[in-house]
C-alpha positions in Angstrom: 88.5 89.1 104.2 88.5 85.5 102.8 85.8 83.5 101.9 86.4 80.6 104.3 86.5 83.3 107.4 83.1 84.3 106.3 81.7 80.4 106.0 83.8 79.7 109.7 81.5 82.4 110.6 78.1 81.4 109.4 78.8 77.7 110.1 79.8 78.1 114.2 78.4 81.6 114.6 81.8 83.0 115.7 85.0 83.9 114.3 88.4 85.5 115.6 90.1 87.9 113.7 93.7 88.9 113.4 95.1 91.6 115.1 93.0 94.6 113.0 93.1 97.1 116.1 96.3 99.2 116.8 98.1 99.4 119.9 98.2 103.3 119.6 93.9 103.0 119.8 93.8 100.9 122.3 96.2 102.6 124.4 94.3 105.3 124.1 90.6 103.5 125.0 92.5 102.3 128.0 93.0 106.0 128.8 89.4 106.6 127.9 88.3 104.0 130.1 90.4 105.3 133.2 88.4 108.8 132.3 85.3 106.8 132.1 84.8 105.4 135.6 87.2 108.7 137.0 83.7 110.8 135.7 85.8 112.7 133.0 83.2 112.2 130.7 83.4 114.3 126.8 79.8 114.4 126.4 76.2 113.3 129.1 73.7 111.5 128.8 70.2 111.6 129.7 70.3 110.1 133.6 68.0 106.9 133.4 68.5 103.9 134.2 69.9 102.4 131.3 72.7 104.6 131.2 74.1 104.4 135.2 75.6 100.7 135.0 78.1 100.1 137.9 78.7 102.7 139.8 82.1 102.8 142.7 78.6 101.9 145.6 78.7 98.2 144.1 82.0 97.7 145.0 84.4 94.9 143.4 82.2 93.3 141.0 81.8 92.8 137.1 81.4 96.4 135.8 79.2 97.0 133.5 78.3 100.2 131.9 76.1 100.4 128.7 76.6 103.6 125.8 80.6 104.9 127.0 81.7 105.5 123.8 78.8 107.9 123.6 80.4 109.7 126.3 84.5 109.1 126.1 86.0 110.1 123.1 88.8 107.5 123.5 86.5 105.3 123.4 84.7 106.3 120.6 87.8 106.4 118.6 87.7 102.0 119.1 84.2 101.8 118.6 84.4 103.5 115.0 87.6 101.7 114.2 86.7 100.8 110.2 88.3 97.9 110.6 85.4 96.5 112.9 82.7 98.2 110.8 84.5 96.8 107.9 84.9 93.5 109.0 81.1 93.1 110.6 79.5 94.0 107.5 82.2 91.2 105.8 80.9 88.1 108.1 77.1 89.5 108.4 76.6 90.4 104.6 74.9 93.6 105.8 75.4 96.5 103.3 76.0 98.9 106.3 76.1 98.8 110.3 75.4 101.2 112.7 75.9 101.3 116.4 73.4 99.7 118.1 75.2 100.2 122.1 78.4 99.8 123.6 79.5 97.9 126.9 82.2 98.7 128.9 83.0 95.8 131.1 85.6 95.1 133.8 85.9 91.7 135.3 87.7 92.0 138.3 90.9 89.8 140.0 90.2 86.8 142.3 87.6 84.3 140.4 84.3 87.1 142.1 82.4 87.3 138.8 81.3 85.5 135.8 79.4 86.3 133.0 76.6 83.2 132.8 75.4 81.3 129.4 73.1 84.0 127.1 72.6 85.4 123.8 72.7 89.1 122.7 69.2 88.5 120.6 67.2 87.2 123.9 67.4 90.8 125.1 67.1 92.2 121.7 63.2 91.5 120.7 62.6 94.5 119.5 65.0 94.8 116.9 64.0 93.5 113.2 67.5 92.0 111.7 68.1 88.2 112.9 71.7 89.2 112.1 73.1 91.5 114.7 76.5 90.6 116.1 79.1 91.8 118.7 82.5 92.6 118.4 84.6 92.3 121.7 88.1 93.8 122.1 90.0 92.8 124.7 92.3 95.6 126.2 95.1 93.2 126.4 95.4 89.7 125.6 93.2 87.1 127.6 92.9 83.4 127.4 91.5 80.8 130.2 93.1 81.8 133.0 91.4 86.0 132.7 88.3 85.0 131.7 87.9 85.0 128.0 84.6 85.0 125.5 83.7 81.6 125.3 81.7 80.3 122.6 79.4 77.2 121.9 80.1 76.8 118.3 76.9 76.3 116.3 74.7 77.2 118.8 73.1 80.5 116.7 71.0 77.9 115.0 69.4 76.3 118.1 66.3 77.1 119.9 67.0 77.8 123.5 65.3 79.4 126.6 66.5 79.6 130.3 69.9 81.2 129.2 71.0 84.6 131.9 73.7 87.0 131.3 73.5 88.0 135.1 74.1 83.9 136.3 76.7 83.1 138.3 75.7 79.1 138.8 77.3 78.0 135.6 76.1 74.6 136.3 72.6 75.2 136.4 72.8 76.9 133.3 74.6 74.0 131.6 72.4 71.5 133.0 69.5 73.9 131.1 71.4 73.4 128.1 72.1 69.8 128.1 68.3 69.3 129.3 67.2 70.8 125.9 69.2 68.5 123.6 72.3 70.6 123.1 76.0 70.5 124.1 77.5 73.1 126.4 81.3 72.4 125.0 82.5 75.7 124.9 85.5 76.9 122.5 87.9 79.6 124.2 89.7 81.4 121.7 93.0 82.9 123.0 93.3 86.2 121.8 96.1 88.8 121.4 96.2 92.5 122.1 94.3 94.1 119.1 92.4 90.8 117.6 88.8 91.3 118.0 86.2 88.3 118.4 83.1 88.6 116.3 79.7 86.8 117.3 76.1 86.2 115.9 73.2 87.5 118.2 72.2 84.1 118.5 75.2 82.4 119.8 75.6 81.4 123.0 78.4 83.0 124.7 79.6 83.9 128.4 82.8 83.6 130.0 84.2 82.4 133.3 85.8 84.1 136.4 88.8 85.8 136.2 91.6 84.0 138.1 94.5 86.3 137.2 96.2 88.8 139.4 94.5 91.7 137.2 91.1 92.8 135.7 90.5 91.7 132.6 89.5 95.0 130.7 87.0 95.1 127.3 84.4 96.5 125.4 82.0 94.5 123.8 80.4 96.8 120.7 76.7 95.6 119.5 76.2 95.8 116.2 73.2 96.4 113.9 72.8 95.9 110.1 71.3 99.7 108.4 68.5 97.9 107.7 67.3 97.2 111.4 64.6 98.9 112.6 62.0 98.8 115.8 59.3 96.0 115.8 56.1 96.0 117.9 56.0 93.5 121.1 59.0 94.7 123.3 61.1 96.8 124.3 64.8 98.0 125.1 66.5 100.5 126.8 67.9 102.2 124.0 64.1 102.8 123.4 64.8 105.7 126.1 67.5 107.5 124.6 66.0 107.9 120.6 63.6 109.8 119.0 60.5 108.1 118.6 59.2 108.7 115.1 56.4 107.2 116.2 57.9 104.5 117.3 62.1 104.4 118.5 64.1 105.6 115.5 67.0 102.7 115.5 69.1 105.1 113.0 69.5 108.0 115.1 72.9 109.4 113.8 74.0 110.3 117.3 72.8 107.5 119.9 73.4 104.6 116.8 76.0 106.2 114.4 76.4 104.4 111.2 79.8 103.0 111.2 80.7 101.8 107.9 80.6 102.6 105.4 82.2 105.4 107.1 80.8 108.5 107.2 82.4 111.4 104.9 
């Protein structure tokens, strides 16, 4: 990786990587996700809430389904791609990065769903590391008109409340933003098949309805340095699936494998 894609990165909180993924893995995390919401699952989970997500009841909306690669080995395979390991600890500075939990996520055709203005850290207070990021791969290439990632570049250095993943009134959100001193310009990267888009935790991010004729399919893989670990004050879900050692053991090698360096 070259220096200046590590200083894009720390400067606007984002960056977009070449193509890194090959078609042959993605083909086959498309097959995985097919198996996925089919209920050919590899391996189960514990059934709590954290881990039912959409289910075929909610009908045509944005899926969402939280910890799939722990479930589809497909998609495990592009979760522990070492290019994305690789490349996150690159842009992060982090000696090592685990898993911290998946999301499978299917925005359907028609303009029904949106993903409103947030940032990965506001649900993330109980992690220790500041520098958690996401990588999102895109099934297939997506741009404007699908409903890609957008970004507001620079925004991981601001201090800003009233942001919601969930949101579907974009312009109340943006009104928030603009009310608190800060410019809701996005950036939306067009991306091609097997180029992944890498973001801080603290960057503001969501992306708009899908207009196309298809659903735009992804997985967006949250990513923790090794050196994260529990803090005291709050709580998240993946809090139910660990070990608590007292507390929730973030390193757990099966519900937050380490992905690079990669395992031997």
């Amino acid at each position: 990786m070259k220096p200046e894609d590590i200083a894009f990165y720390r400067e606007y909180g984002y960056w977009i990587s070449p193509v890194i993924v090959p078609p042959e893995v993605l083909d086959a995390a498309e097959r995985g996700m097919e198996r996925f919401y089919a209920g050919d699952h590899d391996h189960s989970l514990p059934d709590v809430p954290a881990t039912r997500g959409w289910q075929p009841s909610d009908g045509d909306v944005l899926r969402k389904n939280d910890y799939s690669s722990l479930r589809v080995d497909e998609l495990a395979a592009l979760v522990r791609h070492p290019a994305i390991g690789e490349t996150a600890a690159a842009l992060s500075g982090a000696e090592g990065i685990r898993l911290w939990h998946d999301q499978l996520l299917w925005k359907p055709p028609g303009g029904v769903a949106q993903v409103g203005w947030h940032t990965d850290r506001q649900y993330w207070q109980s992690c220790s590391s500041e520098d958690m990021l996401t990588a999102w791969v895109g099934f297939h290439d997506v741009d404007e008109v699908n409903g890609a990632v957008a970004f507001l570049p620079g925004s991981h250095r601001w201090d800003i409340t009233g942001l919601d993943f969930f949101s579907q009134d974009s312009a109340a959100l943006e009104a928030s933003i603009v009310a608190q001193g800060f410019d809701p310009t996005p950036v939306v990267p067009r991306m091609k098949r097997g180029q992944v888009s890498f973001h801080n935790c603290r960057t503001v991010h969501g992306s708009s309805p899908n207009l196309s004729s298809a659903p735009r399919r992804s997985i967006a893989i949250h990513l923790q340095p090794t050196t994260n670990r529990w803090r005291p004050g709050s709580t998240h879900p993946n809090d139910t699936l660990v070990p608590h050692n007292p507390t929730p053991d973030y390193t757990h090698p099966t519900i937050q494998p380490q992905l690079w360096p990669t395992p031997q």
